[in-house]
C-alpha positions as CSV (number, residue, x, y, z in Angstrom):
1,X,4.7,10.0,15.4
2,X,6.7,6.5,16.0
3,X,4.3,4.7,13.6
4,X,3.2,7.9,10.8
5,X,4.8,6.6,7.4
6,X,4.5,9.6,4.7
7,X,3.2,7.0,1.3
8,X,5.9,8.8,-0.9
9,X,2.3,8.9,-3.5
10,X,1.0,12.0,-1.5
11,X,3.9,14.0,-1.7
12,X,4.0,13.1,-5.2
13,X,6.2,16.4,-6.5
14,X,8.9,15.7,-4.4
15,X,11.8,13.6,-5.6
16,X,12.8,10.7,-3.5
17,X,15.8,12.9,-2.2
18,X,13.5,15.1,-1.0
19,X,10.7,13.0,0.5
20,X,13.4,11.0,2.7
21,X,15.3,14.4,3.5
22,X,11.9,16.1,4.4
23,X,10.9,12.9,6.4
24,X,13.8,13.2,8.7
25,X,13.5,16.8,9.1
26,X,9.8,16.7,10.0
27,X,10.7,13.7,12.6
28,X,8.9,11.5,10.4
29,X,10.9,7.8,10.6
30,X,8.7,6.1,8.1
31,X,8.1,6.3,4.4
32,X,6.4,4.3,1.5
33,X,7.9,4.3,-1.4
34,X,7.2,3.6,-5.1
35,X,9.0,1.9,-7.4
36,X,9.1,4.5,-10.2
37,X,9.9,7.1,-7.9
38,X,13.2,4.9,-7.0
39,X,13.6,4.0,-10.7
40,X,14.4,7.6,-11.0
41,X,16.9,7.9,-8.0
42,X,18.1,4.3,-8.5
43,X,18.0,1.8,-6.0
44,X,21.6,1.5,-4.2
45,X,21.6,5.4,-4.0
46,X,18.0,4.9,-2.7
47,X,19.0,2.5,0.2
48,X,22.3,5.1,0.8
49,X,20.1,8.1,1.5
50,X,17.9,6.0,3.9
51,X,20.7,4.9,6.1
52,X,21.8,8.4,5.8
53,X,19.0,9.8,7.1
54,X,17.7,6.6,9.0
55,X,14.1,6.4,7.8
56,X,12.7,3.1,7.5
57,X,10.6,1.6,4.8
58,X,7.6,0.7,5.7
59,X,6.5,-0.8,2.3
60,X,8.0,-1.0,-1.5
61,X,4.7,-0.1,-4.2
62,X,4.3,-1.8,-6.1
63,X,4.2,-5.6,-7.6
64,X,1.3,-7.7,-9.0
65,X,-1.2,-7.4,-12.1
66,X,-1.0,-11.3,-12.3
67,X,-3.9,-11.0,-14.3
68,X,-1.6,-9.6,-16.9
69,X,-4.0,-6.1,-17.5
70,X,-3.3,-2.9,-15.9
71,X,-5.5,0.1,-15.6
72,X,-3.4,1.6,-19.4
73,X,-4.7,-2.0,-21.2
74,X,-1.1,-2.9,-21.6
75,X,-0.1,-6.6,-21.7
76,X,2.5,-7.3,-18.5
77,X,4.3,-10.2,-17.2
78,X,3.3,-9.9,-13.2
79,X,4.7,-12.3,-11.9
80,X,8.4,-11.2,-13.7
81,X,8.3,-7.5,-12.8
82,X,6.8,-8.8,-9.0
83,X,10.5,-10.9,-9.1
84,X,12.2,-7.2,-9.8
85,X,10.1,-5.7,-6.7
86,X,10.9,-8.0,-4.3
87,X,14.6,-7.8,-5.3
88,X,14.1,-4.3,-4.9
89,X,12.6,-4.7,-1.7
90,X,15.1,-6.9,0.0
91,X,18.2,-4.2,-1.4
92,X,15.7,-1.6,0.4
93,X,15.2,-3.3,3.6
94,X,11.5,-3.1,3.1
95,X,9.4,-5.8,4.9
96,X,6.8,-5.6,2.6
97,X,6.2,-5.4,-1.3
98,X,2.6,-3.9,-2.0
99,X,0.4,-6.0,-4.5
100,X,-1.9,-4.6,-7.0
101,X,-3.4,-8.2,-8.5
102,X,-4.8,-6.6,-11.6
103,X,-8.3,-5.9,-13.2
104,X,-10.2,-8.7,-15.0
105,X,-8.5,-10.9,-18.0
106,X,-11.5,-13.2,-19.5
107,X,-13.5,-14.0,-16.6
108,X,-13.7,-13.1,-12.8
109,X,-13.2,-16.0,-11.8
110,X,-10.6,-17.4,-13.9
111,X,-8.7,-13.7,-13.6
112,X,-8.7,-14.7,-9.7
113,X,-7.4,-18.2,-10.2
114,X,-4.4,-16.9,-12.1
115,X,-3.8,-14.1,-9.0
116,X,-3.9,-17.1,-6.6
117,X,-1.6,-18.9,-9.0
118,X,1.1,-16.4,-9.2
119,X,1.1,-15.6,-5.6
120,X,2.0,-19.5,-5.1
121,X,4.6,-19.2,-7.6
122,X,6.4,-15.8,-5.8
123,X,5.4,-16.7,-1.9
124,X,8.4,-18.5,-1.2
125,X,10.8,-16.4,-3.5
126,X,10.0,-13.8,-1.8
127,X,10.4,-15.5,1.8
128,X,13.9,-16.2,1.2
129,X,14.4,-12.9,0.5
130,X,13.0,-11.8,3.8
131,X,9.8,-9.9,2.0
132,X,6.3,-10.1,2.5
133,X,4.1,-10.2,-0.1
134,X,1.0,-7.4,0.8
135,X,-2.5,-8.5,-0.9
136,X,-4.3,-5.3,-1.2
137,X,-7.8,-5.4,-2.1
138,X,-9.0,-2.3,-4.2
139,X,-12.2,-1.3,-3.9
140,X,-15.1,-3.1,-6.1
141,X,-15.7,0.1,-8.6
142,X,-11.6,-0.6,-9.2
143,X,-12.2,-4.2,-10.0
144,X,-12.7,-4.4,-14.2
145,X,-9.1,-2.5,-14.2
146,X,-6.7,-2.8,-11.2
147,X,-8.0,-5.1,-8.6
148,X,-10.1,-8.5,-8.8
149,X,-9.5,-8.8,-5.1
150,X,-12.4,-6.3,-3.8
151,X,-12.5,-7.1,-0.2
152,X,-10.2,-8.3,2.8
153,X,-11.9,-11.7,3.2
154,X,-10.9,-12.3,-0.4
155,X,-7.0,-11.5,-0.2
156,X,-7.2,-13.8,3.1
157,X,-8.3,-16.6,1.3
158,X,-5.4,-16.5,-0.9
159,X,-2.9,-15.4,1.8
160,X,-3.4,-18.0,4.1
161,X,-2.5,-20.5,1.2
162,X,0.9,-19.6,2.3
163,X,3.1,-18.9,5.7
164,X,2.0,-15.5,7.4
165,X,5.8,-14.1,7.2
166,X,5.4,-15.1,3.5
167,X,2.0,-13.2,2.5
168,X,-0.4,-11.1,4.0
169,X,-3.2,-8.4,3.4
170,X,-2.9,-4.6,3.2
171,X,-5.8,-2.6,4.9
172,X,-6.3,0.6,3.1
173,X,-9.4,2.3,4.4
174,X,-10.8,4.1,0.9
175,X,-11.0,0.7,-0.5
176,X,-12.7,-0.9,2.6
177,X,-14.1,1.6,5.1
178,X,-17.6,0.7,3.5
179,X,-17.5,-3.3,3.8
180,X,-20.3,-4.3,6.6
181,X,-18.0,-7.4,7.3
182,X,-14.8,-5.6,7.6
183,X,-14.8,-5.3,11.8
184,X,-15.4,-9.1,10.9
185,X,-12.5,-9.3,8.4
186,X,-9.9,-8.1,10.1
187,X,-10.4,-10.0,13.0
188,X,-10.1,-12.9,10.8
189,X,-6.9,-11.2,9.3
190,X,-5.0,-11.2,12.4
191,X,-1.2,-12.5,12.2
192,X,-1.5,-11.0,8.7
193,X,-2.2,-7.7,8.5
194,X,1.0,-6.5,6.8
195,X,0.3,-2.6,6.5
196,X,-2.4,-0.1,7.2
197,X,-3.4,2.9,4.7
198,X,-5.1,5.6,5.7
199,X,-7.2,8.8,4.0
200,X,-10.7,10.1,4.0
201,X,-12.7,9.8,1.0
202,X,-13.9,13.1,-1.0
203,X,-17.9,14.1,-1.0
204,X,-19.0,13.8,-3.5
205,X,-16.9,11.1,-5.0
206,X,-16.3,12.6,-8.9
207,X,-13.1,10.5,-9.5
208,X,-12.5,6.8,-8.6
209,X,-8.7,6.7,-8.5
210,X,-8.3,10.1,-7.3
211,X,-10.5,10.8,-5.1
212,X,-8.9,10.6,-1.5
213,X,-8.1,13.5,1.0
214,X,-6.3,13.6,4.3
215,X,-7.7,12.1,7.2
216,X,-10.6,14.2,8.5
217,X,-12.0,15.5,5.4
218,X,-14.8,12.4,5.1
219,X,-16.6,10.1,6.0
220,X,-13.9,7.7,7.2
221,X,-13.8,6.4,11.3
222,X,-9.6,6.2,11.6
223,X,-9.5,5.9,15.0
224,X,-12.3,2.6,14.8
225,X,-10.2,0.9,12.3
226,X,-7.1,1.6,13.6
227,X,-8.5,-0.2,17.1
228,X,-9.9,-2.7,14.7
229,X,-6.6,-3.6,13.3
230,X,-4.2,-3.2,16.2
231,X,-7.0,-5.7,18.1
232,X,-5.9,-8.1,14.9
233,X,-2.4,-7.6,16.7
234,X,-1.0,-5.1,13.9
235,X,1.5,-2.5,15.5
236,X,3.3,-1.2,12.5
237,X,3.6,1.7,10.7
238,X,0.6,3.7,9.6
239,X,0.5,5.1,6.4
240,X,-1.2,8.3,4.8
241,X,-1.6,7.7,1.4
242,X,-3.9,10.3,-0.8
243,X,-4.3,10.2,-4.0
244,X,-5.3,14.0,-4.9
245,X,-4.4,16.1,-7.7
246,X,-4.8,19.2,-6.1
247,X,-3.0,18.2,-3.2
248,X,0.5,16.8,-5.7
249,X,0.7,20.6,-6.9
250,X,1.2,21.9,-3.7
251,X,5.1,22.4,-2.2
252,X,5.9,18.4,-0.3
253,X,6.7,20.4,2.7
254,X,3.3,21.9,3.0
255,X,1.6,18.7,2.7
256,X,3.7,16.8,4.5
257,X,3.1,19.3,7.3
258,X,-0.9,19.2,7.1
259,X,-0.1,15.4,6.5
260,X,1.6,15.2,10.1
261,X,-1.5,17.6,11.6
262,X,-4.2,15.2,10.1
263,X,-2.6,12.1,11.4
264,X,-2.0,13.3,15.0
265,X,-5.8,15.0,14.9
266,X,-8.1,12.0,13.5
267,X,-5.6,8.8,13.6
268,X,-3.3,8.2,16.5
């Protein structure tokens, strides 16, 4: 239970309040939150109720779409609203400001350029502010509209542009459980591994985005990836993060509760 983070996305009917209040009551000392989720709270009374309840942040969701698309087809300025985050993250005491690059602008290629770009230009912002910057690679079928990173070895090769306390990869297993290199990528990742995601992935897959469950209910070998990433020398907290509808119109405390079971069963 020391490392369990509850990713504030799968408890998604409960306010902030009440994820961080039902956090500390379940003994939970972890959470990942989202930005529009503190938008609604605000972020100084955000950062009061986690001192009051003492639950750490494990990561702020979410900056990025330097490619200036997201998944709605809505121009964006990436690399200003990233700025916002990591202020946001640094008022939160959160170590690490999840990146969503952005789906494809033009080309592939030039769409990456402009995500290795931007990440040059907010690296060493975000180092002074004592946040890392968390490349996470979406899964290839999520590339035309959220990601162009698809795989780990592709958000390494920008990371390690920069200092490892400045930028470093997210592993989150629905995107990358099926990657025959990833035993091979996350070796290569170590030092700069800066958070690990974990669900199980729905058979058969019918939705893209939302097609996660908790751990156990796929296909998904926790337990090898989590060796795989604490052999990379990652020891922080583990979040479950499920994107389900079925599961955000159940009561938070009820998930939260199978969350806890399904963690302790087929993760730690």
């Amino acid at each position: 239970m020391d490392r369990l983070s509850l990713n504030q996305i799968t408890t998604k009917a409960w306010s902030l309040p009440e994820a961080v209040a039902g956090c500390a009551e379940a003994g939970v000392r972890w959470i990942g939150l989202w930005r529009d989720k503190v938008a609604e709270t605000g972020v100084e009374e955000t950062a009061r109720l986690l001192k009051e309840y003492d639950v750490g942040v494990s990561s702020l969701c979410r900056g990025g779409f330097f490619t200036g698309i997201t998944p709605e087809g809505s121009p964006v300025d990436g690399v200003a609203q990233t700025r916002e985050a990591i202020d946001e993250a640094a008022t939160l005491g959160a170590d690490v400001l999840v990146l969503v690059v952005g789906g494809v602008n033009g080309d592939l290629a030039s769409s990456r350029q402009r995500v290795a770009d931007a990440v040059g230009e907010l690296a060493p912002y975000a180092g002074e502010r004592g946040v890392r910057l968390g490349l996470e690679p979406l899964h290839p079928m999520q590339c035309a509209e959220r990601s162009v990173l698809s795989t780990v070895d592709q958000a390494l090769a920008i990371a390690r542009e920069h200092p490892a306390d400045q930028v470093g990869v997210i592993v989150d297993e629905f995107h990358v459980w099926w990657d025959p290199r990833i035993e091979e990528s996350i070796a290569a990742a170590a030092g700069r591994i800066a958070g690990f995601h974990v669900c199980d992935q729905k058979v058969p897959l019918t939705d893209t985005l939302l097609g996660r469950a908790l751990p156990g209910d796929g296909p998904i070998d926790h337990r090898h990836l989590k060796a795989c990433v604490e052999a990379a020398g990652y020891t922080g907290p583990i979040e479950v993060e499920v994107f389900d509808a079925d599961l955000w119109r159940r009561p938070g405390g009820e998930v939260l509760a199978e969350t806890i079971e399904a963690y302790r069963d087929h993760v730690s």
